[in-house]
C-alpha positions in Angstrom: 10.3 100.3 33.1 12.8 99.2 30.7 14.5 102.5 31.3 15.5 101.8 34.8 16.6 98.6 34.0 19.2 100.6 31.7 20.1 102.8 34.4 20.3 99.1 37.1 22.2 97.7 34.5 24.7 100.8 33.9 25.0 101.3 37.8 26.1 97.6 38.0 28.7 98.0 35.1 30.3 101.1 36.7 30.1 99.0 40.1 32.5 96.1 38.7 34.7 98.5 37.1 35.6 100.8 39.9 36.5 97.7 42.4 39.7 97.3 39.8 40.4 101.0 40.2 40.4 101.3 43.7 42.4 97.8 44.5 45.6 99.2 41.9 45.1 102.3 43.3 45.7 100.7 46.9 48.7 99.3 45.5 50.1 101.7 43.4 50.0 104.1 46.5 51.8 102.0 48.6 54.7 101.2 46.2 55.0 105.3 45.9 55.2 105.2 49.9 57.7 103.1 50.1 59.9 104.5 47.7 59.7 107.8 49.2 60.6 105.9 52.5 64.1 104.4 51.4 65.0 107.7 49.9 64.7 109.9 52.6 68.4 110.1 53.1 71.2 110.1 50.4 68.8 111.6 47.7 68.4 115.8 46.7 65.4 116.4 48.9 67.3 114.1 52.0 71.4 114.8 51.8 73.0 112.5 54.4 75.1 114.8 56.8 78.2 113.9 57.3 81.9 114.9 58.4 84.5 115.3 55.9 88.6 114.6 56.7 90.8 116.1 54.4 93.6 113.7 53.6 97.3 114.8 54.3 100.5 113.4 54.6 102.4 112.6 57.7 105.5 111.6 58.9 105.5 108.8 61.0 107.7 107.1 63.2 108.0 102.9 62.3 106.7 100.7 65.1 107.5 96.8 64.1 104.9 94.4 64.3 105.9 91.3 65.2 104.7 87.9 67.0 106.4 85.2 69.6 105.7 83.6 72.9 106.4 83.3 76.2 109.2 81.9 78.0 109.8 81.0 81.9 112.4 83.1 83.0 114.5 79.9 83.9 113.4 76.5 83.7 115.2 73.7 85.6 115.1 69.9 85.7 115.9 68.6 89.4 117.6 65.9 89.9 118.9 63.5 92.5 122.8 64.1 93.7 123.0 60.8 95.3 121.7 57.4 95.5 118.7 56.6 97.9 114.9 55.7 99.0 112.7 58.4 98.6 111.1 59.5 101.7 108.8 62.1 101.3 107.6 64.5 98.1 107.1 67.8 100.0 105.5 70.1 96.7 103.6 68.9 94.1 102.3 70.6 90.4 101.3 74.0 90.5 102.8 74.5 94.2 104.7 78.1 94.4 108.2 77.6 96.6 110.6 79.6 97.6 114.7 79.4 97.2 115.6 76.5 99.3 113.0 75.3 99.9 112.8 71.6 100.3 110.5 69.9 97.9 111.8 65.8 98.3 113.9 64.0 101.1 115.5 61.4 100.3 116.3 58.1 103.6 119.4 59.9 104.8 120.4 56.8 107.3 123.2 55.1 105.2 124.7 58.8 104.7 124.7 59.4 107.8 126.9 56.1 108.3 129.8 57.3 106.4 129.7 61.1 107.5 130.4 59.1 111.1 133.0 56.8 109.3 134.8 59.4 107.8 134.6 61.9 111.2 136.6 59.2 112.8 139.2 58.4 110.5 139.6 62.7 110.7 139.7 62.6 114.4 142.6 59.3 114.2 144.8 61.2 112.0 145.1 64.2 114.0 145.4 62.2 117.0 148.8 61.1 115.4 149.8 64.2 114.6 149.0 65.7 118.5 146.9 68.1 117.1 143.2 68.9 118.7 139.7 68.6 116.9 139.9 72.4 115.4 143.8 73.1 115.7 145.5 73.7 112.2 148.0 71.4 111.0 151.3 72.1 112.6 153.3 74.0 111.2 156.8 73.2 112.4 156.9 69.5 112.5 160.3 69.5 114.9 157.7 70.1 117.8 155.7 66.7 117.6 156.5 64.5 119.8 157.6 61.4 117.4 160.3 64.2 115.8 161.6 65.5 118.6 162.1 61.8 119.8 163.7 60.8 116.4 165.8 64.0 117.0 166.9 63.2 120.3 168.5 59.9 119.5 169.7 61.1 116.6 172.0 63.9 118.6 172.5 61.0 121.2 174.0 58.6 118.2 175.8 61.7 116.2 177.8 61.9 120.0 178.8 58.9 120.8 180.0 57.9 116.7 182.0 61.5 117.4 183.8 59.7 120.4 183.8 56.7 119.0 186.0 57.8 116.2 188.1 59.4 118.5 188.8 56.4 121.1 189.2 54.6 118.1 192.3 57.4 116.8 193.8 56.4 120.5 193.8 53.0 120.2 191.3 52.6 123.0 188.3 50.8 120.6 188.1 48.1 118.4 187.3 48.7 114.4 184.2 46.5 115.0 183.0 49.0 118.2 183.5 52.2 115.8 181.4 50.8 112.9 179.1 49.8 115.3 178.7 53.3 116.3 178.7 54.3 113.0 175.8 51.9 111.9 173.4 53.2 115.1 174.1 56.9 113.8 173.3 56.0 110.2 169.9 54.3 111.7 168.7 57.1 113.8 169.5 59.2 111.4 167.2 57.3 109.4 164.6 57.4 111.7 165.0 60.9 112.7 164.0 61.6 108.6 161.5 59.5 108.3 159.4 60.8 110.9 159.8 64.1 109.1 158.4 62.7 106.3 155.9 61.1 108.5 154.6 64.2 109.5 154.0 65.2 105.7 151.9 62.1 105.1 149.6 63.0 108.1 148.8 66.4 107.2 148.0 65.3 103.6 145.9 62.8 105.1 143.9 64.6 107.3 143.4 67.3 104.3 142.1 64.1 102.6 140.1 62.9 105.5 138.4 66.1 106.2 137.8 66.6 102.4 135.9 63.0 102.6 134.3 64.2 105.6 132.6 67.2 104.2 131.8 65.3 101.0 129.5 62.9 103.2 128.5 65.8 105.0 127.5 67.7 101.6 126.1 64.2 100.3 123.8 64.0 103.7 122.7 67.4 102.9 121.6 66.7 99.2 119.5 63.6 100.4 116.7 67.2 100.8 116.5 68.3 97.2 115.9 71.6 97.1 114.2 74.6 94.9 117.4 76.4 93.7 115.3 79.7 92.8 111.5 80.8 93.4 109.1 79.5 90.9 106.5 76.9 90.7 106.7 73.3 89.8 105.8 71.9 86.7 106.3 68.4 86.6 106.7 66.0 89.1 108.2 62.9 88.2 108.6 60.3 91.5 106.4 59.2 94.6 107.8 58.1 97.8 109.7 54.7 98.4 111.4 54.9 94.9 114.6 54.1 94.4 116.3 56.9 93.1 120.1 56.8 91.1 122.4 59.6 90.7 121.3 62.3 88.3 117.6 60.9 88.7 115.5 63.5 87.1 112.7 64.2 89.7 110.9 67.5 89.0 110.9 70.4 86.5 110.8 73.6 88.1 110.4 76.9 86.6 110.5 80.7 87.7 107.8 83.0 86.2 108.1 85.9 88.1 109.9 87.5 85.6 109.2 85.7 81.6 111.0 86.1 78.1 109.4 87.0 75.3 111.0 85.8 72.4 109.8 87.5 69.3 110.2 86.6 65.4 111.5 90.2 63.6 111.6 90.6 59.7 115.4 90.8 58.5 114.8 94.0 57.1 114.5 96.1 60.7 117.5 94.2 61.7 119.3 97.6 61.5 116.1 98.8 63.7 115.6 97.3 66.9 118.2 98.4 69.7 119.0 96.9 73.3 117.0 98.3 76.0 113.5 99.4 73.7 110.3 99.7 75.7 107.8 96.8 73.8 104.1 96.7 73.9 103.1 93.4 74.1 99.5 91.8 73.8 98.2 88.2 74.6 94.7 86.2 74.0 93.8 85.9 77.1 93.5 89.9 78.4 92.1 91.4 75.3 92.5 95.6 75.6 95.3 95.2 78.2 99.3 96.2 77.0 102.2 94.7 79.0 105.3 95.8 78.2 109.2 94.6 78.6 113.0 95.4 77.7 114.8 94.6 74.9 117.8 92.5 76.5 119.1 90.2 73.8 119.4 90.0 70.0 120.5 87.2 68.2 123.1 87.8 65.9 122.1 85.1 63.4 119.3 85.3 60.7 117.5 81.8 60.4 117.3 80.9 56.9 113.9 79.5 56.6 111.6 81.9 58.3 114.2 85.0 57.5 113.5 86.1 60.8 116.3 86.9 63.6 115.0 86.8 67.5 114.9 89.6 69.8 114.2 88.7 73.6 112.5 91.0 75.8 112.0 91.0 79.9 109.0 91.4 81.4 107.8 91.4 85.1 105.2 88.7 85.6 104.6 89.6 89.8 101.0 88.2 89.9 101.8 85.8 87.6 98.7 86.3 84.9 100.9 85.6 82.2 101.8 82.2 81.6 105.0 80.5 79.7 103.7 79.3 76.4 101.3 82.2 75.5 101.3 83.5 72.4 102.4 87.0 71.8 101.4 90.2 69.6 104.3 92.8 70.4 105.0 96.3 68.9 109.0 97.3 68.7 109.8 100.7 68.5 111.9 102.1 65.9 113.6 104.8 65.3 113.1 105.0 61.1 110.4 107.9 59.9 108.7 107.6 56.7 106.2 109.7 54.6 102.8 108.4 55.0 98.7 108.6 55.1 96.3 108.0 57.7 92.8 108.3 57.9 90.0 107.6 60.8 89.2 104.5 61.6 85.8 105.1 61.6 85.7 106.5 57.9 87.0 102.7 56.7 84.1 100.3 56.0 85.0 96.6 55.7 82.9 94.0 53.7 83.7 90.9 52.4 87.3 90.8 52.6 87.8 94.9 51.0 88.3 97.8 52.8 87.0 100.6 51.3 86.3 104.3 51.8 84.0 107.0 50.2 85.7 110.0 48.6 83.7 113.4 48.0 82.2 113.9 44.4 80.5 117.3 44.0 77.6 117.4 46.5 77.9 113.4 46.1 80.2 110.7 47.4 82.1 107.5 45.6 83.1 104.6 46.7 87.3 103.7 46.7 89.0 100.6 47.7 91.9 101.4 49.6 94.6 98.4 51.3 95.7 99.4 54.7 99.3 99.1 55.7 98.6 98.8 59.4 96.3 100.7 62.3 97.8 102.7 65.0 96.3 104.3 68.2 97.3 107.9 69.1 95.8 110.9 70.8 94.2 111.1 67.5 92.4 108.2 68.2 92.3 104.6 66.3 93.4 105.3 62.5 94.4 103.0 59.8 97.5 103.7 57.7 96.9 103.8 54.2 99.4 102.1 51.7 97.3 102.5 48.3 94.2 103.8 47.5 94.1 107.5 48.7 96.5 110.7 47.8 97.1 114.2 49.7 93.9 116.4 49.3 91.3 114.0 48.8 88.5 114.1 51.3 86.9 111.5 53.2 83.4 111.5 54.4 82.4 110.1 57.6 78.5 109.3 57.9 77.1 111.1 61.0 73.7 109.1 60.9 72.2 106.5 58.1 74.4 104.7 55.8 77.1 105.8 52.3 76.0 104.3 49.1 77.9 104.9 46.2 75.9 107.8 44.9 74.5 109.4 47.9 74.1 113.1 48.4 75.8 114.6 51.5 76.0 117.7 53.6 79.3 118.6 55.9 78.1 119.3 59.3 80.5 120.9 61.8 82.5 118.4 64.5 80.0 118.2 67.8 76.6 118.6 66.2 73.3 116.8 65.7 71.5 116.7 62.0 68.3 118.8 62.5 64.9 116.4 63.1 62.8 116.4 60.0 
């Protein structure tokens, strides 16, 4: 009896110490399994495959990297040419017109008055000077009829002085009936030259006449302001039955089928950007897409705060998905070539704020920061240029699958295979 309450006793002791075994057992077991879990690429037994570049040095040919915006081609304020009611507003903001088009009228009745006045003072002045509505002046005023009447009693008075004179050698007049003949040639002789000069005066009337005719006429035709180019209206600045003055601004209209883009260059490519360069230009609101223009203008001038000089470029704008006011991203070519390193974009990791890339180390790779100069797209692909941090011969790795860590163990693979399935 008291033997098996040894053995009861003993059973019950090795009971309460293997429930301690077995639960750190449990948990020792799962730590092991997950270690051997985060391991299994990156370590010896697990090498993370991967492609290597080799770095090498390149020439490349500059592109200039520059911002700006977007101009309207040309951009006009309309105003009123003459004084008058407002009748009607024809186009309104955001309405596309065309080249004469008439966008506000303006009560044409009182212009109409003095085109009429001034038609009828035209139509007096060349009925003095016996000429019809669309005869030329004349050109030889001896055949109006006032001349050629002046001239006819002028050769009747030039005769009779002439026998005057000689009645008067024969005793036949008196001295008062010769300077009476004298007087009456002296007059028509007078009369004869001012209706020469009469003549003149006409014809520089009716030049003046018709001159104010045509200016009423032009004045009538401004009372319809019109779009002096196709474009689309931007503002809009009076409503019908305003009175509207002389130089009146009334809308602001602009034309964007073709645009400027007026970029900010650096000073130091001032020596690089020519007339008539093909520029790749980018914009906020079409992400991916490239638009290009033309080089057409450079400014001479450096501007002393921003040390910039502006280059404009021309671009067509057809459908009119760009708009004036957009800002710009735009790529110059140049024609400067300089020694340099690139390397795929994909082999650049970025984290908080570094760029960095991981250099081969034996059968193990290291981390590098590098600082890009720039990224470029080629038939190559999208690559980042390299301004520090890399040399000619060092080579890259590229993870194919998993995750670099500084540390981790890799394996090349060959360009357009899968790593094995373990």
């Amino acid at each position: 009896m008291r033997q098996k309450i040894y053995r009861k006793r003993d059973f019950r002791r090795g009971h309460d110490c293997l429930v301690p075994f077995v639960l750190l057992a449990t948990v020792f077991g799962a730590g092991c399994s997950k270690t051997q879990t985060a391991s299994v690429l990156g370590d010896a037994a697990h090498p993370t495959p991967v492609h290597f570049y080799t770095v090498a040095e390149e020439t490349a040919r500059r592109r200039i990297q520059t911002v700006g915006s977007l101009y309207a081609f040309e951009e006009s304020i309309l105003s009123s040419q003459v004084d008058g009611r407002v009748a009607e507003v024809l186009a309104d903001v955001g309405d596309n017109v065309k080249e004469g088009q008439a966008l506000i009228t303006i009560d044409p009745q009182e212009l109409q008055f003095e085109v009429d006045r001034q038609r009828g003072l035209v139509t007096q002045v060349r009925a003095q000077l016996g000429i019809g509505p669309n005869d030329p002046p004349p050109s030889d005023p001896k055949r109006l009829a006032s001349v050629q009447r002046a001239e006819a009693d002028l050769f009747d008075a030039d005769h009779k002085y002439g026998r005057a004179q000689q009645m008067f050698k024969d005793n036949l007049i008196s001295q008062q009936q010769l300077d009476e003949a004298a007087s009456r040639f002296q007059s028509t002789k007078a009369t004869y030259n001012v209706a020469l000069q009469e003549v003149d005066r006409l014809k520089a009337l009716l030049i003046s006449s018709e001159a104010s005719e045509n200016l009423a006429e032009k004045k009538l035709a401004d009372a319809a302001i019109r779009a002096p180019f196709p474009g689309a209206i931007k503002t809009r600045n009076v409503h019908p039955g305003e009175y509207l003055r002389v130089q009146s601004p009334v809308m602001v209209l602009v034309r964007t089928d073709r645009l400027r883009a007026r970029l900010a260059v650096p000073e130091r490519w001032a020596g690089w950007v020519k007339d008539g360069a093909t520029v790749d230009l980018h914009v906020e609101a079409f992400p991916g897409e490239t638009f290009q223009g033309k080089i057409s203008r450079i400014n001479p001038v450096v501007a002393q705060d921003s040390r910039t000089f502006e280059a404009e470029a021309l671009l067509v704008n057809l459908d009119g998905r760009l708009k004036p006011g957009f800002f710009l991203e735009a790529s110059i070519p140049s024609e400067k070539e300089e020694k340099t390193i690139f390397v795929p974009e994909r082999a650049v990791n970025y984290r908080y704020g570094v760029y960095k890339v991981f250099l081969l180390n034996g059968n193990r790779v290291s981390e590098r920061q590098i600082r890009p100069a720039g990224q470029t797209e080629d038939e190559r692909g999208r690559r980042f240029e390299v301004a520090e941090g890399l040399k000619p011969g060092d080579r890259v790795a590229v993870a194919i699958s998993g995750d670099l860590h500084e540390g981790s163990v890799v394996r090349e693979q060959a360009e357009g295979t899968t790593p094995a399935a373990k």
